[in-house]
GUTILO-861977 format. One record per residue (C-alpha): x, y, z. Coordinates in pm, 1 decimal. Example, Ala and Ser with C-alpha at 12.3 -4.5 7.8 and 13.67 -1.06 7.14 Angstrom:
BEGIN
<rec u="1230.0" v="-450.0" w="780.0"/>
<rec u="1367.0" v="-106.0" w="714.0"/>
//
This chain:
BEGIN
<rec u="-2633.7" v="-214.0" w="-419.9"/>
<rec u="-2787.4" v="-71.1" w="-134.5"/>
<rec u="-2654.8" v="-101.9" w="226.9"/>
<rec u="-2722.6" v="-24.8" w="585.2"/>
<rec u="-2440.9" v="236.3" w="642.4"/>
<rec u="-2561.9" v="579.9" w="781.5"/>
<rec u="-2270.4" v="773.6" w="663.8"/>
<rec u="-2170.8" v="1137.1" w="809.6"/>
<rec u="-2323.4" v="1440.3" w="675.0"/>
<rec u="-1980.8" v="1609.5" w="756.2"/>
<rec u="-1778.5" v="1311.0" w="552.9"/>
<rec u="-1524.7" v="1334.8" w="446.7"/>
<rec u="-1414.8" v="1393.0" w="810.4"/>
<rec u="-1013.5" v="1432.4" w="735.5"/>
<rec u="-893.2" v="1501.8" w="418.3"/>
<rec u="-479.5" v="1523.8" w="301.6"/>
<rec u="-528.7" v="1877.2" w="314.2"/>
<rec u="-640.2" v="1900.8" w="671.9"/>
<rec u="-277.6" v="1709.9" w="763.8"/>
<rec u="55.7" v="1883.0" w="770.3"/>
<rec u="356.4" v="1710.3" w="613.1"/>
<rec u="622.4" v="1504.0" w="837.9"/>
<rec u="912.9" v="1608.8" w="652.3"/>
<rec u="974.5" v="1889.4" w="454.0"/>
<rec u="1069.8" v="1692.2" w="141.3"/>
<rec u="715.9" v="1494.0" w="156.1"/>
<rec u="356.7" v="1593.9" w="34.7"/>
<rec u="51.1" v="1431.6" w="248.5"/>
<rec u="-104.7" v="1209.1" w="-65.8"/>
<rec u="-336.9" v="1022.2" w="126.3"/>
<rec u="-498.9" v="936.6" w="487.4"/>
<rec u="-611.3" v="577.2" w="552.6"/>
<rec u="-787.5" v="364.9" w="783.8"/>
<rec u="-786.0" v="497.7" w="1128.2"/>
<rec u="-772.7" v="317.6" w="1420.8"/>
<rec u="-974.9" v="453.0" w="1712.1"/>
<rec u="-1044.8" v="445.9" w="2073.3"/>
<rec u="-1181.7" v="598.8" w="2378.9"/>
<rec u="-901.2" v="825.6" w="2601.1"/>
<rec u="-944.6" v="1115.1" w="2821.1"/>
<rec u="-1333.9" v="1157.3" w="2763.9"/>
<rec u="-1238.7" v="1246.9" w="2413.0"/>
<rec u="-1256.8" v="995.1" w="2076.5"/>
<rec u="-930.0" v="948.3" w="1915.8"/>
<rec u="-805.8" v="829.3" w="1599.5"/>
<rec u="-467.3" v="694.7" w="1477.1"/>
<rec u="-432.2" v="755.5" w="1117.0"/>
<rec u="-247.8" v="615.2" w="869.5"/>
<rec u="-66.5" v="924.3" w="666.5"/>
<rec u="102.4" v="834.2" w="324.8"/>
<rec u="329.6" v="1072.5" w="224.0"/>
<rec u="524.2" v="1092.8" w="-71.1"/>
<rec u="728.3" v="1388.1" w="-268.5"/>
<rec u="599.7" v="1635.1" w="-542.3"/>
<rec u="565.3" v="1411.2" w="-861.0"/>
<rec u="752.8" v="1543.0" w="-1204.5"/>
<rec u="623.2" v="1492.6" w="-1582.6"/>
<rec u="953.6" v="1245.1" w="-1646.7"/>
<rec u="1025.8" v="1067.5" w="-1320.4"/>
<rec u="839.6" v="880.1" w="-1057.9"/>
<rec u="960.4" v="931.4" w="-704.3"/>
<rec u="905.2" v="754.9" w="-391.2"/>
<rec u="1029.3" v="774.6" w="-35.9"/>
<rec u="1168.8" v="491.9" w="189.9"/>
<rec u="1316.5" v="484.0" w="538.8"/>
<rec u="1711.8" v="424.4" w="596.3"/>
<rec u="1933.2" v="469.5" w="901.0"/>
<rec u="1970.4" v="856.8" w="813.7"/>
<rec u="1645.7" v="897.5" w="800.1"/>
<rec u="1417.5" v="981.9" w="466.5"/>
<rec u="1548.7" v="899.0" w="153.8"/>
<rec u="1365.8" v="966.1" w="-178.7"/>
<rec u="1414.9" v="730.2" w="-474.7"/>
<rec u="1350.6" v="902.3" w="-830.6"/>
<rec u="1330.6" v="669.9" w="-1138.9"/>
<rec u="1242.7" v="805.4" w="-1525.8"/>
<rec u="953.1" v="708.3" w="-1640.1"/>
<rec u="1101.8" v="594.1" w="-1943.1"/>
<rec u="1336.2" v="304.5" w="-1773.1"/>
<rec u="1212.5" v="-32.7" w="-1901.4"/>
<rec u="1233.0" v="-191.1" w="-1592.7"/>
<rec u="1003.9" v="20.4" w="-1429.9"/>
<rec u="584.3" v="-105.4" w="-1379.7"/>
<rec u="405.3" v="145.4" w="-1269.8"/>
<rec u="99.3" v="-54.4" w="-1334.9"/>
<rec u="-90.0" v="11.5" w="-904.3"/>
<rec u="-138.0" v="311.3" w="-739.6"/>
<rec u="-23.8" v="201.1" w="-458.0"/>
<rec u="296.3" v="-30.4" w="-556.8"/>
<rec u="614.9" v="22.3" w="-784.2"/>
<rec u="808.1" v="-241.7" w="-871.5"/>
<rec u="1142.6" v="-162.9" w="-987.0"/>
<rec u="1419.7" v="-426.4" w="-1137.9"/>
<rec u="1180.4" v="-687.0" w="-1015.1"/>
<rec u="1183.8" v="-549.7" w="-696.8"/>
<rec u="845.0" v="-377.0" w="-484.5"/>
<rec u="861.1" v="-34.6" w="-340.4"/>
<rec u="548.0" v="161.1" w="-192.6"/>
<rec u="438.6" v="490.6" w="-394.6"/>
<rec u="378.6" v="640.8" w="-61.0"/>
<rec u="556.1" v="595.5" w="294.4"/>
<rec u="315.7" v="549.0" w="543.9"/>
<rec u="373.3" v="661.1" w="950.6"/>
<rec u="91.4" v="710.8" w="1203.8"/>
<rec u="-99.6" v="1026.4" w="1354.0"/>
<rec u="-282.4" v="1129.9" w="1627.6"/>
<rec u="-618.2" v="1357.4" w="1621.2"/>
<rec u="-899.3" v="1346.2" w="1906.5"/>
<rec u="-1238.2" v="1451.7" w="1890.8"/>
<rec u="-1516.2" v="1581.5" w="2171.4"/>
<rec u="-1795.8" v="1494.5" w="1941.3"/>
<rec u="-1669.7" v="1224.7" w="1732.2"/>
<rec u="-1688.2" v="1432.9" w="1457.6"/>
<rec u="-1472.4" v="1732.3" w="1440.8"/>
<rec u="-1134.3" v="1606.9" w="1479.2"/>
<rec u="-815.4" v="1793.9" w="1571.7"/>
<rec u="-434.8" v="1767.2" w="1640.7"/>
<rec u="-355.3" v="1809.1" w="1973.0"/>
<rec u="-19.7" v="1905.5" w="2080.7"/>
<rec u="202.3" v="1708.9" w="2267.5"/>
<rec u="145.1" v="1414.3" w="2095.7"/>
<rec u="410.4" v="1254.9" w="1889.5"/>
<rec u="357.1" v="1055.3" w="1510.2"/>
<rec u="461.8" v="718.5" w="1466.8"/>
<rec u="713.1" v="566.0" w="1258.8"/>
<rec u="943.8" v="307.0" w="1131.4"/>
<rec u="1182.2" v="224.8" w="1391.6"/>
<rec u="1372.3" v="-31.5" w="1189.3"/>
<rec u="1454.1" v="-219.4" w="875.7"/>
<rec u="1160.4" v="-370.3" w="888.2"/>
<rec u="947.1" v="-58.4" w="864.3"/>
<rec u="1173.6" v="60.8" w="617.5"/>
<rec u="858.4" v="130.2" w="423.3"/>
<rec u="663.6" v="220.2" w="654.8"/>
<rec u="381.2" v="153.7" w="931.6"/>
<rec u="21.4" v="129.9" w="816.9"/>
<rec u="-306.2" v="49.9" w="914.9"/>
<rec u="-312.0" v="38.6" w="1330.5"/>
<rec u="-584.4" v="-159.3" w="1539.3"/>
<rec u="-645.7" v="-26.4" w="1931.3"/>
<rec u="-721.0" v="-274.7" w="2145.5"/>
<rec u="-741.8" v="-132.1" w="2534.6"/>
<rec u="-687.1" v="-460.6" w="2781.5"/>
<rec u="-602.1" v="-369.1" w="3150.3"/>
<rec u="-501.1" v="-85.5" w="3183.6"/>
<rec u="-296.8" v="-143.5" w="2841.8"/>
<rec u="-346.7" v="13.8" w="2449.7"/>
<rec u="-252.6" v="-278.0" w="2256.0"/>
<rec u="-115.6" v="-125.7" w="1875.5"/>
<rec u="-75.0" v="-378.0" w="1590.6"/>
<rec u="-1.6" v="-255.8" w="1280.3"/>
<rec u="163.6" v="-334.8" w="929.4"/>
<rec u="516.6" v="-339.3" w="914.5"/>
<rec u="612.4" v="-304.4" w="565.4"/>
<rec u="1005.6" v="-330.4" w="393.5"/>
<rec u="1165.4" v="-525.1" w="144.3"/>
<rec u="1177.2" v="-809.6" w="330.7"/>
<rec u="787.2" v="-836.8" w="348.3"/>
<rec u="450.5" v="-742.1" w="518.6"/>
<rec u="408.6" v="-827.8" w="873.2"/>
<rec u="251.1" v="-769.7" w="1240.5"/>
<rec u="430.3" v="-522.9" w="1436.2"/>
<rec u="299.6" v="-463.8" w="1817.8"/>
<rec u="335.9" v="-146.0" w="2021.0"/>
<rec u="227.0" v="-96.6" w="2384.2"/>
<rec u="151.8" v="270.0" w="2550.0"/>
<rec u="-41.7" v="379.5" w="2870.1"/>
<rec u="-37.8" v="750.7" w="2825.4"/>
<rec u="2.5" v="752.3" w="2414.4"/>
<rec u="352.5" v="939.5" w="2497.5"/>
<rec u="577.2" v="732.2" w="2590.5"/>
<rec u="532.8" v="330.5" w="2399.3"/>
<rec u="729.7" v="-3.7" w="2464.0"/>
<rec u="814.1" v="-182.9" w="2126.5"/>
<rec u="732.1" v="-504.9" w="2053.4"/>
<rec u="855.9" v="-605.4" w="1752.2"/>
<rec u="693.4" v="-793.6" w="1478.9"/>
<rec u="497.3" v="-1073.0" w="1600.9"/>
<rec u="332.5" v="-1190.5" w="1278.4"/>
<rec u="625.6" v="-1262.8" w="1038.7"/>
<rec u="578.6" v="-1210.7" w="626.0"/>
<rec u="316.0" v="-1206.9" w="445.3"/>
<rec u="73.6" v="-1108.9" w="758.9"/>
<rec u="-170.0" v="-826.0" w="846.4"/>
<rec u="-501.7" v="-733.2" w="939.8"/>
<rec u="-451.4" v="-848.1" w="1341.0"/>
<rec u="-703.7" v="-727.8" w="1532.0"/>
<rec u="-670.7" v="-824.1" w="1919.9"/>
<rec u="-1007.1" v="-941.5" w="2104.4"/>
<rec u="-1051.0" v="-661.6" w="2382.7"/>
<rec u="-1115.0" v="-923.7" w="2674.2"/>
<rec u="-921.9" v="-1212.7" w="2731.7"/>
<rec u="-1088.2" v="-1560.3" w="2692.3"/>
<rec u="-1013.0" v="-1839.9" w="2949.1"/>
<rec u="-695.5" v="-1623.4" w="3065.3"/>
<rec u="-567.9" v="-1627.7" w="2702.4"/>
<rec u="-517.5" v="-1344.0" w="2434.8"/>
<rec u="-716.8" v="-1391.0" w="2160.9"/>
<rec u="-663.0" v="-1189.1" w="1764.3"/>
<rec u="-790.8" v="-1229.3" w="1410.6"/>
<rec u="-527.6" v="-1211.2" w="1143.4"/>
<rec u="-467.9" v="-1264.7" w="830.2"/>
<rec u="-158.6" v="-1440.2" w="635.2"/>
<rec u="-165.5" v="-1475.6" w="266.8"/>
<rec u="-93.4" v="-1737.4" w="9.6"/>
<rec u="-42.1" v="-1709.1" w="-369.7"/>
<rec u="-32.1" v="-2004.2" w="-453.9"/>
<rec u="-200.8" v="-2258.1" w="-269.3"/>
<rec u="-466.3" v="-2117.5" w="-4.0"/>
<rec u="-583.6" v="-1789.7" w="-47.4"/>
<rec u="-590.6" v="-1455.6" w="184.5"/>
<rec u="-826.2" v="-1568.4" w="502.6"/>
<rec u="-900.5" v="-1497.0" w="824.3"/>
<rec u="-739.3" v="-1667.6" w="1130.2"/>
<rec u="-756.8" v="-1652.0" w="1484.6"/>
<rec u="-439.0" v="-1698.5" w="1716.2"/>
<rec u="-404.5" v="-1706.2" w="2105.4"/>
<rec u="-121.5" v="-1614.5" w="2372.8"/>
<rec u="-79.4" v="-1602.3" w="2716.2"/>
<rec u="104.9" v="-1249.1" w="2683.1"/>
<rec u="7.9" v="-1080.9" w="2426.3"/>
<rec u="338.9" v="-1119.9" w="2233.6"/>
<rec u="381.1" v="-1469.1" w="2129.2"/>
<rec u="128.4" v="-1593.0" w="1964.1"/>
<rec u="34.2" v="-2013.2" w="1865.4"/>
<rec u="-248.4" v="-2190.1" w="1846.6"/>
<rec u="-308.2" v="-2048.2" w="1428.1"/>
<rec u="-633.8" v="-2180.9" w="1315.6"/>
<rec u="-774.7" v="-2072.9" w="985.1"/>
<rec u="-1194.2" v="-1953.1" w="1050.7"/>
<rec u="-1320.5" v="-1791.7" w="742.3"/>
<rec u="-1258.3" v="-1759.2" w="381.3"/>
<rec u="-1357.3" v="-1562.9" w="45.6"/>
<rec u="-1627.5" v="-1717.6" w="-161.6"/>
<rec u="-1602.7" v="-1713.9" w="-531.5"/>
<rec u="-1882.6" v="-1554.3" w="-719.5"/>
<rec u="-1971.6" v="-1332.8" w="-415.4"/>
<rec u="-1815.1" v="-977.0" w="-325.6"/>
<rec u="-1544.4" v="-1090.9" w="-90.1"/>
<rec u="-1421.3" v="-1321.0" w="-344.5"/>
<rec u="-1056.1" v="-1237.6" w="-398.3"/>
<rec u="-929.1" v="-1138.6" w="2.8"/>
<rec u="-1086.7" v="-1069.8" w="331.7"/>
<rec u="-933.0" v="-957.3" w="659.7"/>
<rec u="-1074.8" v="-804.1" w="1008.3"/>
<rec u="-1135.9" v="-490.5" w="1118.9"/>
<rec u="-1122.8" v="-347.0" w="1443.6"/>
<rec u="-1151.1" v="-580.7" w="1782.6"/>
<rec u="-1426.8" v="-750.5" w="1753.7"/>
<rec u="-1759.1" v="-677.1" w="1924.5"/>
<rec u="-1908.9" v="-854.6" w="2263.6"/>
<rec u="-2248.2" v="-907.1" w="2233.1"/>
<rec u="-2517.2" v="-1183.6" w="2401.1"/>
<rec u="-2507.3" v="-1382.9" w="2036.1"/>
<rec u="-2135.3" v="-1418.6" w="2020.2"/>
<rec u="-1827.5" v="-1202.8" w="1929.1"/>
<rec u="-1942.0" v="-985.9" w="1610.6"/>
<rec u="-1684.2" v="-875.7" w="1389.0"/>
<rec u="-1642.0" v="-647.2" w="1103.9"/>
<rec u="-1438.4" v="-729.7" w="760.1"/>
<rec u="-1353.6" v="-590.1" w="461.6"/>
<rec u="-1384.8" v="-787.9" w="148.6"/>
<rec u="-1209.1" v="-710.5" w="-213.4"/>
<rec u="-1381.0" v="-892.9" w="-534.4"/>
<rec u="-1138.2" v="-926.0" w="-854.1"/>
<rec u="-1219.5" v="-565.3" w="-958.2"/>
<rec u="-1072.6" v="-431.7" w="-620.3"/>
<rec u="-1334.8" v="-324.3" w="-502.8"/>
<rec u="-1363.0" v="-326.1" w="-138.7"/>
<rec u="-1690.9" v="-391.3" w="110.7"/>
<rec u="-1754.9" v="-477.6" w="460.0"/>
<rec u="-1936.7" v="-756.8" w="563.0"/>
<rec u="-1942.5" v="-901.2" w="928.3"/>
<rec u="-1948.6" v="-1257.0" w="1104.5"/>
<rec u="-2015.9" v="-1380.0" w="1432.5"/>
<rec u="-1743.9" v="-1607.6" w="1653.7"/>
<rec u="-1861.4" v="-1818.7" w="1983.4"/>
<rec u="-1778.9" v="-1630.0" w="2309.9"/>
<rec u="-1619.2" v="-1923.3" w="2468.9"/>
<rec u="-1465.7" v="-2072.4" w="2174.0"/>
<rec u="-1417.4" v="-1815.1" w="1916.3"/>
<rec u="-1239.1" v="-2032.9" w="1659.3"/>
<rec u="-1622.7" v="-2144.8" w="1570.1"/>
<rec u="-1799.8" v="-1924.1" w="1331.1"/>
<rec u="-2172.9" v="-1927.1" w="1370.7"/>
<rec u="-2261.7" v="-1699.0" w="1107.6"/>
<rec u="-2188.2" v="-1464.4" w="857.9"/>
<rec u="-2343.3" v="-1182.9" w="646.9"/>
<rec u="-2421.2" v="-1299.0" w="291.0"/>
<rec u="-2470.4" v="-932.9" w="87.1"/>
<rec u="-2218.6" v="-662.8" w="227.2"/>
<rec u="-2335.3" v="-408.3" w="514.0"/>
<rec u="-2164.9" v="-122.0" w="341.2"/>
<rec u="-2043.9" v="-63.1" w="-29.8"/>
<rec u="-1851.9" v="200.5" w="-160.5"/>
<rec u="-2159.7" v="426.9" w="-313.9"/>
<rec u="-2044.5" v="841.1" w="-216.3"/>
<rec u="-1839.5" v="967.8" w="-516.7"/>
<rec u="-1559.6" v="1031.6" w="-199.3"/>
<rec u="-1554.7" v="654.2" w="-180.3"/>
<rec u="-1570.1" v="577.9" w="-552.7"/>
<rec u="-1273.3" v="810.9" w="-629.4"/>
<rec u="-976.9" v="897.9" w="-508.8"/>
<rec u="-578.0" v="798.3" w="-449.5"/>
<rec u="-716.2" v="415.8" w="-498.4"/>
<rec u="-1084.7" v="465.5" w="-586.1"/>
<rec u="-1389.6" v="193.7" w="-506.3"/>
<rec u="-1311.9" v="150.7" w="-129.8"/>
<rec u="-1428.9" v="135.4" w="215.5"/>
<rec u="-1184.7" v="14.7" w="431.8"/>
<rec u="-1233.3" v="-11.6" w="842.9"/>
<rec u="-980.5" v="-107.8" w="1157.3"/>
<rec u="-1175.5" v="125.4" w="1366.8"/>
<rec u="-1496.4" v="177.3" w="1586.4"/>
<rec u="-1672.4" v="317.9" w="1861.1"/>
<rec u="-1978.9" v="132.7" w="2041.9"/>
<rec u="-2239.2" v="273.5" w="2223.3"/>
<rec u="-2250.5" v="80.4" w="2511.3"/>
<rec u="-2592.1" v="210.9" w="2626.9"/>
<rec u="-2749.4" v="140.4" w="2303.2"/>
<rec u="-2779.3" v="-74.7" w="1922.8"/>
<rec u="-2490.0" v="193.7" w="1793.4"/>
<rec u="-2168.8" v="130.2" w="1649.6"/>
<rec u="-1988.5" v="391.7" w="1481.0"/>
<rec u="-1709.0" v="255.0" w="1243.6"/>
<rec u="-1468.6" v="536.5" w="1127.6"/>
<rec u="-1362.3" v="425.3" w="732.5"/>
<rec u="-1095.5" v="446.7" w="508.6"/>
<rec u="-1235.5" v="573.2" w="183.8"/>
<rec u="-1082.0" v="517.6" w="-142.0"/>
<rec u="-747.9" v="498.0" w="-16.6"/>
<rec u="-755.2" v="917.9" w="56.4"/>
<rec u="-1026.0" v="1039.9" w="327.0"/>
<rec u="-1090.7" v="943.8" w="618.3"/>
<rec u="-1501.2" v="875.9" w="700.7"/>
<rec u="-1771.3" v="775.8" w="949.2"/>
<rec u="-2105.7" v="627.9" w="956.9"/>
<rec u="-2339.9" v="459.6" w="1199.9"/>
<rec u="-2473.9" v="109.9" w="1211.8"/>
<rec u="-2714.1" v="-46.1" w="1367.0"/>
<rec u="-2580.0" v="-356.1" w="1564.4"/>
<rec u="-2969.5" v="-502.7" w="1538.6"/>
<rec u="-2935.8" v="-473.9" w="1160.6"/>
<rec u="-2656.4" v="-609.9" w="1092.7"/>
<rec u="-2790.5" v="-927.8" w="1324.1"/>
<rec u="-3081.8" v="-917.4" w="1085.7"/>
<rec u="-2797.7" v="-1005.1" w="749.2"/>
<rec u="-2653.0" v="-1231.0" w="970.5"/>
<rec u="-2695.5" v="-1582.3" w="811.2"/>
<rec u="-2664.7" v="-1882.6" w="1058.4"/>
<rec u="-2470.4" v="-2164.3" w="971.1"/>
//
């Protein structure tokens, strides 16, 4: 399937090799889903970094966060109550562990496509027993004066929205989680709406309902009401099985244009994009029928969890069509391409 991507000569642009290890017990395994922003004339990125230690022939082993800090679990392969069966999740004695534990890093770029680690800068963790797993998958959203950070907050206890605040990106003001279990995906508009905060999320169901988008408001940016449910998979189409946002979404004339990912029952993950009022963005006005961009470079197609492009990040050229999302691909590199905000009007399909 063709798409409209114009992907990076230099992609992949990060790779686990080009990432030092947080802890000396830990191997980088995987980079993830970056989410990026504008700050001192340079273009930065926040990236998810799953870590993990050395694996052994007999054992699996997997690291989770405690009140003394790292602690690595090692199980034999051969216990019966192990199911090993995802990449990306271990469940034990009928409980679900992460094969990797995720924390957050900083690396800026002059040209958007050489990226760096600058020093000064600290990574991000769990701060609590509700990151005991780990933090994954931040959105940037920069509102007066303020860089807005909502993540996934992953433990035992669940998946949820955690929000940090930060001015400088050294010192940051903890929110807690605002989205409780099962939640993730939130993506803050970058302009408030009637004097209101608006985000997408997106809270799950397995039983009734399904994994959809929603929109929520607030008046601060920490407590959030108003849940209305916007947009949903479609069966027999590519986002059949989940969707969820990506970075804020985009101002425009036409409305507020946002990109999503969407998985099909293969797991394979695409992004597609739909288009919100700008005075009432709980109305969807259209949507994108075929995918803008499918997984099609073998660094997409293979890797730590192959068959994915994944986004909660992007730059616009405010002088111009461009957008330039910065991808996830196949749960291990991290990638870029161009888009053409014109073209993806032109797949738009009013409703």
């Amino acid at each position: 399937m063709k798409d409209i991507a114009k992907r990076f000569p230099e992609n992949p642009l990060l790779s686990p090799s080009d990432i030092l290890p947080s802890h000396k017990d830990l191997q980088v395994a995987c980079l993830l889903n970056p989410g990026v922003f504008r700050y001192n004339d340079k273009i930065w990125m926040i990236v998810r970094v799953g870590e993990r230690p050395e694996q052994k022939s007999d054992t699996i082993s997997f690291p989770v966060l405690t009140t003394a800090g790292v602690e690595v679990i090692e199980i034999s392969k051969n216990d019966t109550e192990l199911d090993v069966k995802d990449a990306r999740v271990i469940n034990y004695k009928g409980v679900d562990y992460l094969t990797t534990l995720s924390h957050l890093r900083l690396v800026c770029s002059d040209d958007g496509r050489k990226f760096h680690e600058p020093e000064g800068y600290s990574l991000l963790v769990g701060q609590n027993s509700l990151e005991s797993f780990g933090i994954e998958d931040c959105r940037v959203t920069f509102i007066d004066g303020i860089y807005y950070l909502t993540y996934t907050a992953v433990s035992d206890n669940g998946v949820g929205v955690g929000l940090r605040s930060t001015v400088d990106w050294k010192n940051f003001q903890s929110h807690g989680m605002i989205l409780p279990p099962h939640n993730k995906d939130c993506a803050i508009f970058e302009e408030k709406i009637n004097g209101q905060f608006y985000a997408l999320h997106r809270p799950s169901s397995v039983e009734i309902g399904g994994n959809y988008i929603w929109i929520t408001s607030s008046s601060d940016g920490i407590h959030w009401g108003n849940h209305q449910c916007i947009l949903k998979t479609r069966k027999g189409f590519w986002d059949s099985e989940r969707i969820g946002a990506g970075a804020s979404p985009i101002k425009t004339a036409q409305g507020w244009l946002s990109i999503y990912h969407g998985a099909n029952h293969d797991h394979q993950y695409c992004l597609g994009a739909f288009l919100m009022e700008l005075e009432n963005p709980s109305k969807v006005i259209a949507r994108t029928e075929k995918p803008i961009m499918v997984p099609t470079e073998q660094y997409e197609l293979s890797g730590f969890f192959g068959n994915v492009v994944f986004t909660n990040g992007h730059i616009v050229n405010t002088e111009g069509d461009t957008v330039t999302i910065y991808y996830g691909a196949s749960d291990e590199f991290v990638c870029g391409a161009e888009f053409s905000i014109k073209e993806i009007f032109s797949l738009l399909q009013y409703c």
